[in-house]
Structure formats: C-alpha cells, structure tokens
C-alpha positions as CSV (number, residue, x, y, z in Angstrom):
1,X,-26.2,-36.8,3.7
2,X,-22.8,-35.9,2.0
3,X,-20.4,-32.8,2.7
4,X,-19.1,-32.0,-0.6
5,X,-15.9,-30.1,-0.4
6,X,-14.3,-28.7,-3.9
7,X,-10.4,-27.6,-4.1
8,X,-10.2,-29.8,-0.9
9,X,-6.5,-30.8,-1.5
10,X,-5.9,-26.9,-1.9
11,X,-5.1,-24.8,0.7
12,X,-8.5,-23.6,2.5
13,X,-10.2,-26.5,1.4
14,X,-8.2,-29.3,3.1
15,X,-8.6,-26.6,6.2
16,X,-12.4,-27.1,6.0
17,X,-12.1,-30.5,5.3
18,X,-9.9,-30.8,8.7
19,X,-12.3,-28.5,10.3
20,X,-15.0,-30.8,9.2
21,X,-13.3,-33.6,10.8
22,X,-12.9,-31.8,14.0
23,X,-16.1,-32.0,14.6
24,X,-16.6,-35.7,14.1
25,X,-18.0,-34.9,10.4
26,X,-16.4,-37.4,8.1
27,X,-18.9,-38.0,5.1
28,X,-17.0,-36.2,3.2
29,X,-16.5,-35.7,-0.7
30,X,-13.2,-34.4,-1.6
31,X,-13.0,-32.8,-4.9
32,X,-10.3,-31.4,-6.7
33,X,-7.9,-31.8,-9.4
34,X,-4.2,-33.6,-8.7
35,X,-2.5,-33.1,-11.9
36,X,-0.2,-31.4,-9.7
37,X,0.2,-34.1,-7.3
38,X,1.4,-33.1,-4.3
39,X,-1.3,-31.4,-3.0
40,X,-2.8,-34.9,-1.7
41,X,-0.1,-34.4,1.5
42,X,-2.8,-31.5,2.8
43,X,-5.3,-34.3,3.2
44,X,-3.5,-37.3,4.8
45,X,-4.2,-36.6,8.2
46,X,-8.4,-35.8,7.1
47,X,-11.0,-38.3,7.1
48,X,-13.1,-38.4,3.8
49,X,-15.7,-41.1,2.1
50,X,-14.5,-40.4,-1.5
51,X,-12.1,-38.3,-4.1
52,X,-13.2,-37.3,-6.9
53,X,-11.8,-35.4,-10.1
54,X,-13.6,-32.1,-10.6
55,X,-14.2,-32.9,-14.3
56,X,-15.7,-36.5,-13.1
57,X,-17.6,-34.9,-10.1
58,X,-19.3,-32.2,-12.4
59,X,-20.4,-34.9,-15.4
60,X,-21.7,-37.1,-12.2
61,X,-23.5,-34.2,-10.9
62,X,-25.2,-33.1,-14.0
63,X,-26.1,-36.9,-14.5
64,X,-28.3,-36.8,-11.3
65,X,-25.7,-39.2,-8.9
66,X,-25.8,-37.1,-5.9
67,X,-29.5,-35.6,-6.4
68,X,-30.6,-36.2,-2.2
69,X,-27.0,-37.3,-1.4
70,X,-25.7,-33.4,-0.5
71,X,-26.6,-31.3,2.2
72,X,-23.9,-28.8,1.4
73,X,-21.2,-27.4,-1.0
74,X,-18.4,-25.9,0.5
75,X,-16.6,-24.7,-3.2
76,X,-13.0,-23.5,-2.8
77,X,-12.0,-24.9,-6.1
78,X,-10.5,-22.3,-8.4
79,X,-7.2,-21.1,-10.4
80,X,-6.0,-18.4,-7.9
81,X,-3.1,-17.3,-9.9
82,X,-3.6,-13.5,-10.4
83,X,-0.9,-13.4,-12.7
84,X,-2.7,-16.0,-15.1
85,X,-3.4,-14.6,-18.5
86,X,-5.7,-17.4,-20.3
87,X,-8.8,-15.8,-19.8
88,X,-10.9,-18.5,-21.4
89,X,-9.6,-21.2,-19.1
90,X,-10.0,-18.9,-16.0
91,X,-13.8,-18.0,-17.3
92,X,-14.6,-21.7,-17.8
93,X,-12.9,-22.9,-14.2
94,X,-13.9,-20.0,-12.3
95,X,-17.2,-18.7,-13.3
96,X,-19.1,-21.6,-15.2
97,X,-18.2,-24.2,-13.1
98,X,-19.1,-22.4,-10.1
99,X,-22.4,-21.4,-12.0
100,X,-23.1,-25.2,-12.8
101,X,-22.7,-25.9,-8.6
102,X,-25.0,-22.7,-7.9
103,X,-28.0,-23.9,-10.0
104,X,-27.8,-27.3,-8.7
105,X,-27.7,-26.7,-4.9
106,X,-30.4,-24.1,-5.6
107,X,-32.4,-27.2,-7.3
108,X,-31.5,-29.2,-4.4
109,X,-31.5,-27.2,-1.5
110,X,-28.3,-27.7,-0.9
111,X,-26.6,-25.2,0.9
112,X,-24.0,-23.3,-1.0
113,X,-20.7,-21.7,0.4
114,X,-18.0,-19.9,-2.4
115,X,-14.8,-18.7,-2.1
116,X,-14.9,-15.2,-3.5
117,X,-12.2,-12.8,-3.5
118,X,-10.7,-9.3,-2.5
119,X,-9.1,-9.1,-5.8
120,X,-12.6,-7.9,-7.0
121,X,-11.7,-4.3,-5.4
122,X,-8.9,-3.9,-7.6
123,X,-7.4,-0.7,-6.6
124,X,-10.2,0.8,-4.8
125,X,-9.5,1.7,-0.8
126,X,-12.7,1.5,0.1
127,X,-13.7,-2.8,0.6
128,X,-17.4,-2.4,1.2
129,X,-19.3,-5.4,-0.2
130,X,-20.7,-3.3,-2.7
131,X,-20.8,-2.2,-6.7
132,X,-19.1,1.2,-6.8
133,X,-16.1,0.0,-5.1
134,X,-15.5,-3.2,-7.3
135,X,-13.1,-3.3,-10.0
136,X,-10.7,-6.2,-10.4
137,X,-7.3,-5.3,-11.9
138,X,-6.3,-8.4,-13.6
139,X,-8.8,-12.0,-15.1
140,X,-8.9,-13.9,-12.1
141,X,-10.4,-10.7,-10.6
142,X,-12.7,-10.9,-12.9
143,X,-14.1,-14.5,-12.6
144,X,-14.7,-14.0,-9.6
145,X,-16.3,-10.6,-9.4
146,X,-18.9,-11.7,-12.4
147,X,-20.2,-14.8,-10.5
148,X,-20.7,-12.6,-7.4
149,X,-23.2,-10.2,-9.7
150,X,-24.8,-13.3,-10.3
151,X,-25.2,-14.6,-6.6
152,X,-26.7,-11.1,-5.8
153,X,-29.0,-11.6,-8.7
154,X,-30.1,-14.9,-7.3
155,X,-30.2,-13.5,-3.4
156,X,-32.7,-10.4,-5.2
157,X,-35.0,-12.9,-6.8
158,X,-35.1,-15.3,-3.6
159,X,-33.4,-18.1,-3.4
160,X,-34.7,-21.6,-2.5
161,X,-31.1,-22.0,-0.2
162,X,-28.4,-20.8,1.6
163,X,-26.1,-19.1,-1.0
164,X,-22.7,-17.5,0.7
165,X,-19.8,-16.4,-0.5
166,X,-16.7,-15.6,1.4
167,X,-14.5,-12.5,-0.1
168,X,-10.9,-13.6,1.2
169,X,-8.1,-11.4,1.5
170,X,-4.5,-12.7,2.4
171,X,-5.0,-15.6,3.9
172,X,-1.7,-17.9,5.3
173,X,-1.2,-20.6,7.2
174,X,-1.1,-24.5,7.4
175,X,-1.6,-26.6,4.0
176,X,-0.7,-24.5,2.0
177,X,3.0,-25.8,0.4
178,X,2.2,-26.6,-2.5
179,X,0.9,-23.1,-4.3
180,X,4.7,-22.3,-5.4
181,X,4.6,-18.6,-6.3
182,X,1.3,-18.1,-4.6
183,X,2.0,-19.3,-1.2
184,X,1.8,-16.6,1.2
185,X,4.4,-13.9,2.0
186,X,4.6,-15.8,5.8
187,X,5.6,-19.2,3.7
188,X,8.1,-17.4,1.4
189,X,9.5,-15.7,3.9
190,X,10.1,-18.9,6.6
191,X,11.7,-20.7,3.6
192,X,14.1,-18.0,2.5
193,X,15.1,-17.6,6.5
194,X,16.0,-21.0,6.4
195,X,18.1,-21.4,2.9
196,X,19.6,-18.6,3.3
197,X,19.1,-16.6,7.1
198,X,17.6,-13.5,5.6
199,X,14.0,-12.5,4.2
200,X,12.9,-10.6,1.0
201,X,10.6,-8.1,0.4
202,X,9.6,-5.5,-2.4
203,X,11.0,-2.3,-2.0
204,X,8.4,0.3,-1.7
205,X,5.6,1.3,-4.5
206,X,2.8,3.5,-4.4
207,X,4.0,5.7,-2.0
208,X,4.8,3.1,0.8
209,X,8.6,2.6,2.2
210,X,10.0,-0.5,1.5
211,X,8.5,-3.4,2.8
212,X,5.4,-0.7,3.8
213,X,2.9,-1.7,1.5
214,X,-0.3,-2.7,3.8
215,X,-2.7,-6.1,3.5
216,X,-5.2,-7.8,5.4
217,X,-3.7,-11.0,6.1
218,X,-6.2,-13.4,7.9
219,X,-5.0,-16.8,9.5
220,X,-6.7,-19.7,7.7
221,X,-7.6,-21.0,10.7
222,X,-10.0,-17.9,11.3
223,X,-11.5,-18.5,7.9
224,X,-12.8,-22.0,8.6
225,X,-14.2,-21.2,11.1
226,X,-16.4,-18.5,9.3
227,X,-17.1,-20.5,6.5
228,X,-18.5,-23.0,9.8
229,X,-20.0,-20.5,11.8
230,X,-22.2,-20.2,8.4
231,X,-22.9,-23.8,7.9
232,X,-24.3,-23.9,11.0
233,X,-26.4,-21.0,10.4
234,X,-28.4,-21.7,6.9
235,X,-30.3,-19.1,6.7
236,X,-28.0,-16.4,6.3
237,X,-26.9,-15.6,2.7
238,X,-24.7,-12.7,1.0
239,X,-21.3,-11.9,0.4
240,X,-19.0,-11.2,2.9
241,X,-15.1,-10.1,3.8
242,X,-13.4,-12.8,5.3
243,X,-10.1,-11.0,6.5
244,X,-9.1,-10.0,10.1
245,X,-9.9,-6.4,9.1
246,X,-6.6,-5.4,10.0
247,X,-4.5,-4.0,7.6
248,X,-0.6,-4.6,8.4
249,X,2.3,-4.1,6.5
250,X,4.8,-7.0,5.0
251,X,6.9,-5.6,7.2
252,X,5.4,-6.7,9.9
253,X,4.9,-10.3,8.5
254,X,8.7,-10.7,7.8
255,X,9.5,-9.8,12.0
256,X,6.9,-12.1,12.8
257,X,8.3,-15.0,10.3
258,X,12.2,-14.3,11.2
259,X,11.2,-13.8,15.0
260,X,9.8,-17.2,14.7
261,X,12.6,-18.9,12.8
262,X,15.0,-17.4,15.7
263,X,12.9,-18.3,18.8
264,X,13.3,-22.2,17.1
265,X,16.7,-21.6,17.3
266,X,17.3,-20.5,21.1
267,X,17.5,-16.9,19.6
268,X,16.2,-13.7,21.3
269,X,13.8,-11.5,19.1
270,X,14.9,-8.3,17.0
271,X,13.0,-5.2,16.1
272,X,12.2,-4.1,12.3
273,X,15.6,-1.9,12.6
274,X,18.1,-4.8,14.2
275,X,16.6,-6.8,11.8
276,X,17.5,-4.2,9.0
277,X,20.8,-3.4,10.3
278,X,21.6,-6.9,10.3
279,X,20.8,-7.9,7.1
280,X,18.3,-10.2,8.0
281,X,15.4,-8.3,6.4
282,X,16.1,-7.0,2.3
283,X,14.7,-5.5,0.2
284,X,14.0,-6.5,-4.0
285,X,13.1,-4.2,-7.1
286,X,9.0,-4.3,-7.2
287,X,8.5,-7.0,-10.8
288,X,7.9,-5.0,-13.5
289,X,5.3,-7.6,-14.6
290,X,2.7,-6.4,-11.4
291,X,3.2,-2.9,-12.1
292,X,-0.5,-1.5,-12.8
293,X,-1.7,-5.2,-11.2
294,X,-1.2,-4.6,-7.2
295,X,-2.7,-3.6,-4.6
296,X,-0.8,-1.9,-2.3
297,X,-3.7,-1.5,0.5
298,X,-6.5,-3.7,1.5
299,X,-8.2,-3.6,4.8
300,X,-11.5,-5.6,4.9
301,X,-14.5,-4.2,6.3
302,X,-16.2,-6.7,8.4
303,X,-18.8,-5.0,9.4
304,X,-21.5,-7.1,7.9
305,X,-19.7,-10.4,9.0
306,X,-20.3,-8.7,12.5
307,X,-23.7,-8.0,11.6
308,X,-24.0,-11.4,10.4
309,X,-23.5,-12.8,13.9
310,X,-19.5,-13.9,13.8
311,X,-18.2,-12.6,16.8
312,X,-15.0,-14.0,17.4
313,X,-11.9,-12.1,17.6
314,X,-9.6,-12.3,14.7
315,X,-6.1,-13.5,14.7
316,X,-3.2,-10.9,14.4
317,X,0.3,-11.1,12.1
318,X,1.8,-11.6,15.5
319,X,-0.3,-14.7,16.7
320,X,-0.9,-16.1,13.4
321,X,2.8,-16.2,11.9
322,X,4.1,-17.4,15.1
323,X,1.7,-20.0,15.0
324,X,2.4,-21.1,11.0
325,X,6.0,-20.6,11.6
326,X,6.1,-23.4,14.6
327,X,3.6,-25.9,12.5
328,X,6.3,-25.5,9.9
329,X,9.1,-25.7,11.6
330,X,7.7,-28.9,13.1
331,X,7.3,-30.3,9.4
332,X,10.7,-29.3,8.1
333,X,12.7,-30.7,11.0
C-alpha cells in the first residue's frame, strides 16, 4: 500500500515525507504543484515512488487509479497566504479539494490526516477546539475553518476511517525557503542578520510593546511527529492544536535567531536589552494592510492532544531556533 503525501514539496509536507523516510517508509506519493519550482530542493534528500501534479493526482483519483493502492492521506496541500484575497481560488484549493480527498478515503478506508489552522480563531483568546471561539479574520481562515465543520459533521455521523485534522499554529523550521513572505519570523529574521547584522520586528500593536506581540511557535519537527504519533494510532479522530502551547513573544524569537547567528560566528550571546542598545534588534511601523487581520496572541490548548495520548514534551523558541538557525547556517555556508 501507498503513502500519499499532498503539499509534499511544501514546508510540513516534505517534513513528513522525511519523517516517513526515517522510518524506512519509502512508498511514497508526493503531490504537489511546482509552478513555483523551487520547492523540489525540500525533497532531494527524501525517498519517494512517484510525483505527481495535484490537478493530475485528483482527475486520477476520481478515475478509480489508486482505489486499494492507499492506506493513508497525509494532506498538507493548501494556499497558506493569509493575506490572499481571491476567495474563489482559495475556496476551490482549500475546501473542495480537501472535500474531494475526505470522501474518497472515507470510501476507501483510507486514513485521513489535514492540515487545519489556528487562523480559524481569528481574534478570539480562548483556542479551544470548539465553535464559540472560532472566527477566522481573513479567507484563508475561512477555507479552512468550513471544512473543519464538515469533518465534525462526518466524525457525528460515524465515520468508516480515521479522519484527523491538525490545527497548526506558527510553525518554523527546516524546508521551508521557499514561502517568501510567509516563511517564518525565525527564517526572516536569520536572513536579515546575515545581509545586514540586525533583525526587524513590528513595533508594538494591540497593546503589546514592540516586538511584544505573543505566538505559539511550534518546531516542525514536533509537528511530524504528531501527525505520526496519529498514523500509528488509527483509531483516533478529531481536530486538534498542534502548537507547543507556549505562547512567546517575537521578541524572544529574534534573541534566539541573532544568538544563533553570533554563536556561528565565535560570538558571545546578548540579552533583549544589549541586543537593543546595539542596534542589532529594530523595530518597523505595524503594515497598514494587516491592521484588523492579526492576531497578536495565540497560545494553543493542547489539552485534548494530551488526552489523545501524545506525550512528548514540546520544543521551546530557545531549542528550536537554535536548532533551525545551525541547519541554516550549514546550508548557506
């Protein structure tokens, strides 16, 4: 049987896929779509039996191809730009496609693992895996928020197989280069140390200093290996968090990112203030375009992952960036 693997030159997805590999698993179908071709460098050191494009791989499904070929769907394919405004294409990429994947691995009894989102809490504080506290602030909130209502739908009738779906929340780490303005805060802010010896952030918003505003940023690393822990458990379905549920501030990510960048160097650490007084760390004008479109706090509540069975600590800003920053610096020696 096949492991099907969408968005697996994207950033998580070529993470499972390597994850995958790790563990000797190498019938693997990658699917994505390259029109933006350098995203085929995340899987150059993975091990897969085919690529396909997503257009081709959906017509070839719906034709019957892979009907008994697939034990599982891991489906991280998706436009994750929040600042997208075609909401037609997001709808049709985001929501019907997944929808279209859903019905056939219910057919099959395939198992079935999504990439949701914490952008379907929108600007509530409270991120509890239900209702009242969803309300996504921009369209690609709202893709995947709709096809969430329909998974519970599905779970409340019964479903015939595993059905999961992972809410992420900042993730950052390895394999992800190629996402531009969506890369991670930890990326942006490695590069910028190393054109120009200083880091940017927004200055404050919503009542947070500058560079205050809080996140949870999870390691990719710790999110393949929830999305595995759940492969390897099929009967457990439902939506969960998937962040460190930890909420830090940027802040905190730029020490950890220029901190990095120095100890490369033969350089000794600085605090948040030496950093500051230095000019190392600066501070921008918050866009005008996100105004009304941010959320300034998120802290994922993992406490039905826990109750799921994932036990595993998560990793922290400190551990993680120092981590990504040393994989990077080894790539852009």
């Amino acid at each position: 049987m096949h492991i099907v693997v969408t968005g697996a030159a994207g950033f998580i997805g070529a993470n499972i896929v390597k994850a995958l590999n790790e563990r000797g698993l190498t019938k693997i179908i990658a699917v994505d779509n390259l029109s933006k071709a350098d995203k085929f460098k995340n899987l150059i050191d993975c091990d897969i039996v085919d690529y396909l494009d997503k257009q081709d791989f959906l017509a070839r499904l719906k034709a019957g191809e892979f009907d008994g070929k697939v034990s599982a769907i891991f489906h991280e394919g998706a436009c994750s730009d929040t600042m997208e405004t075609d909401g037609r294409y997001m709808m049709e990429n985001n929501y019907r496609y997944s929808l279209a994947l859903l019905d056939w691995c219910q057919a099959q009894g395939a198992q079935f693992l999504y990439a949701s989102s914490a952008a379907t809490y929108g600007a509530s504080t409270v991120f509890k895996e239900e209702r009242q506290y969803e309300g996504p602030l921009n369209v690609y909130g709202y893709s995947k928020f709709l096809f969430d209502q329909i998974v519970r739908q599905r779970l409340a009738a019964g479903a015939t197989s595993q059905i999961v779906g992972f809410r992420y929340f900042n993730v950052y780490g390895p394999r992800e280069s190629h996402k531009g303005r969506m890369a991670s805060v930890a990326f942006h802010n490695f590069n910028q140390f190393r054109a120009e010896g200083k880091v940017k952030l927004f200055e404050g918003s919503h009542g947070y200093p500058d560079g205050g505003q809080m996140r949870d940023f999870v390691f990719v690393g710790d999110v393949a290996k929830v999305n595995l822990f759940f492969f390897d458990n099929p009967g457990k379905s439902g939506i969960f968090n998937l962040g460190s549920g930890r909420a830090q501030s940027f802040n905190d990510v730029a020490v950890a990112a220029a901190n990095g960048c120095r100890r490369a160097a033969g350089e000794a650490p600085l605090s948040l203030v030496e950093l500051r007084e230095q000019g190392v760390l600066e501070y921008v004008a918050f866009p005008e375009a996100l105004k009304g479109k941010y959320q300034a706090f998120t802290q994922a509540d993992l406490t039905r992952l826990r109750a799921a069975g994932y036990e595993a600590p998560m990793t922290t800003v400190e551990d993680g960036v120092a981590q990504y920053v040393d994989w990077l610096g080894a790539r852009n020696a």
